[in-house]
N, C-alpha and C positions, 0 to 999 in steps of 0.2 A: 407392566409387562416388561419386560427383559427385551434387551438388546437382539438378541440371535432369532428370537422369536417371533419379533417383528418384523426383522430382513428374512426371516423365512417367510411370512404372510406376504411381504413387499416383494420380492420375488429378487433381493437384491442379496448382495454377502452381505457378513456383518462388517467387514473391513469397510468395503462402500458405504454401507448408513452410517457409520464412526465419523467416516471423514467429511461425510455431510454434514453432520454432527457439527462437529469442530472448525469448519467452515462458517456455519454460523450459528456458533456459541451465543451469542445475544437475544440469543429467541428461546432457548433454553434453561432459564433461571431454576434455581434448585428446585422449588413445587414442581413444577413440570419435568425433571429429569434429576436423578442422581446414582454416581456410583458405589456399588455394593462394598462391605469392606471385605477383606481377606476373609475374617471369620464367618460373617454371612455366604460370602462365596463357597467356600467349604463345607458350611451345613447342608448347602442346596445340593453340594454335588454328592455329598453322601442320604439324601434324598431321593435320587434318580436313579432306577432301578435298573434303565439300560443306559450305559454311557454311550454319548456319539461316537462314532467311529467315523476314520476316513482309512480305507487300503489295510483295517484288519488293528491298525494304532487309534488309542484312543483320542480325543484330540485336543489338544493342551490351547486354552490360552494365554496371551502374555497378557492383557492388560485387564482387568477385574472390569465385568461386566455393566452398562450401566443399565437403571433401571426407571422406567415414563411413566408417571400420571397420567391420567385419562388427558389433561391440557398435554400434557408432552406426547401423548399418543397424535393426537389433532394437528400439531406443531409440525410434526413431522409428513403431513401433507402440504405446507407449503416448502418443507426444504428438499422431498425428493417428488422428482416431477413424475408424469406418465399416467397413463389409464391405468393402470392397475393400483397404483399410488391413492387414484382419486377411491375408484372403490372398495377395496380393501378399510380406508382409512373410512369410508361410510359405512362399510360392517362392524367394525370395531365398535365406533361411535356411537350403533343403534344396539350392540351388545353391552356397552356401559350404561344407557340408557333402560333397557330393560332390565338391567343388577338393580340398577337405583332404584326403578320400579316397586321391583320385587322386595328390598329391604323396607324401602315406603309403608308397601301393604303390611307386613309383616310388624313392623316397628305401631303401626295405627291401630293393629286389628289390637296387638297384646295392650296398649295403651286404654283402650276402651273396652277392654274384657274388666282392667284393672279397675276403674272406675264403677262399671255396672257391680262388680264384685264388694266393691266398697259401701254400695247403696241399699244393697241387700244383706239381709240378717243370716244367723249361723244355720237357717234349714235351708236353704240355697245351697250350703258351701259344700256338702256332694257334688252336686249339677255343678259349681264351676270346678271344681277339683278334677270329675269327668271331665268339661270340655277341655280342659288343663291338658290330661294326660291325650285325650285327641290331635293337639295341637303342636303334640312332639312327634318328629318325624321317625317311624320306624326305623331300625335297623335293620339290614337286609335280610333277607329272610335264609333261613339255615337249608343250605343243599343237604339231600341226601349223600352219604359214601361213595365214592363209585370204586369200582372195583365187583371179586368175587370175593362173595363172602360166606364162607361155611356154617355160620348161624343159622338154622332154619327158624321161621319167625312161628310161634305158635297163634293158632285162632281160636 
């Protein structure tokens, strides 16, 4: 997670959680925290569809963003204080925890498709080739036009 994005859940600026930051730097070893370079910053910001605004300007920072590992997300509830600090940083935590979850099941289930797949002969390999393509998730499903449209459709 990103610096600015944090102090926006934290309910703090990002200036504020920096300086917290670098107040104590000793708690924040590169696994747990590091900064973006110029080029990664740049791809991100031509990524972002709406840029932030402050008073109608977009809003420039000077110093390249940094960005927290799940440790460095945690970390950062002993360095800035408050009830909202505490829970916030409990949301987070239980949303990392259900990611994990989730790549878990996902990484276990295809692991032991592979194998039942391996134990069975070439008349199976439909039925897994099927549960194969079940196992990929749709892409969204296509809207209708909107708008008017002078086609009249035939029946």
């Amino acid at each position: 997670m990103l610096d600015a994005n944090l102090a926006a859940l934290y309910g703090v600026s990002t200036t504020r959680l920096n300086q917290a930051i670098k107040r104590n730097r000793k708690r924040f070893p590169s696994d747990f925290m590091f900064r973006l370079t110029a080029e990664e910053t740049k791809r991100l910001i031509s990524q972002i569809v709406t840029p932030n605004r402050r008073g109608g300007r977009p809003i420039v920072r000077r110093f390249l963003p940094y960005a927290f590992t799940e440790q460095g997300v945690a970390m950062l509830s002993s360095v800035l204080n408050g009830e909202r600090a505490v829970f916030v940083n409990i949301a987070i935590m239980r949303a990392f925890v259900k990611l994990r979850q989730l790549l878990a099941t996902n990484a276990d289930l295809s692991r032991r498709f592979d194998e039942l797949e391996k134990k069975y002969d070439k008349q199976f390999q439909v039925v897994f080739e099927a549960i194969r393509q079940l196992m990929i998730r749709p892409d969204e499903p296509s809207k209708p036009p909107v708008g008017f449209h002078t086609e009249s459709k035939k029946t």
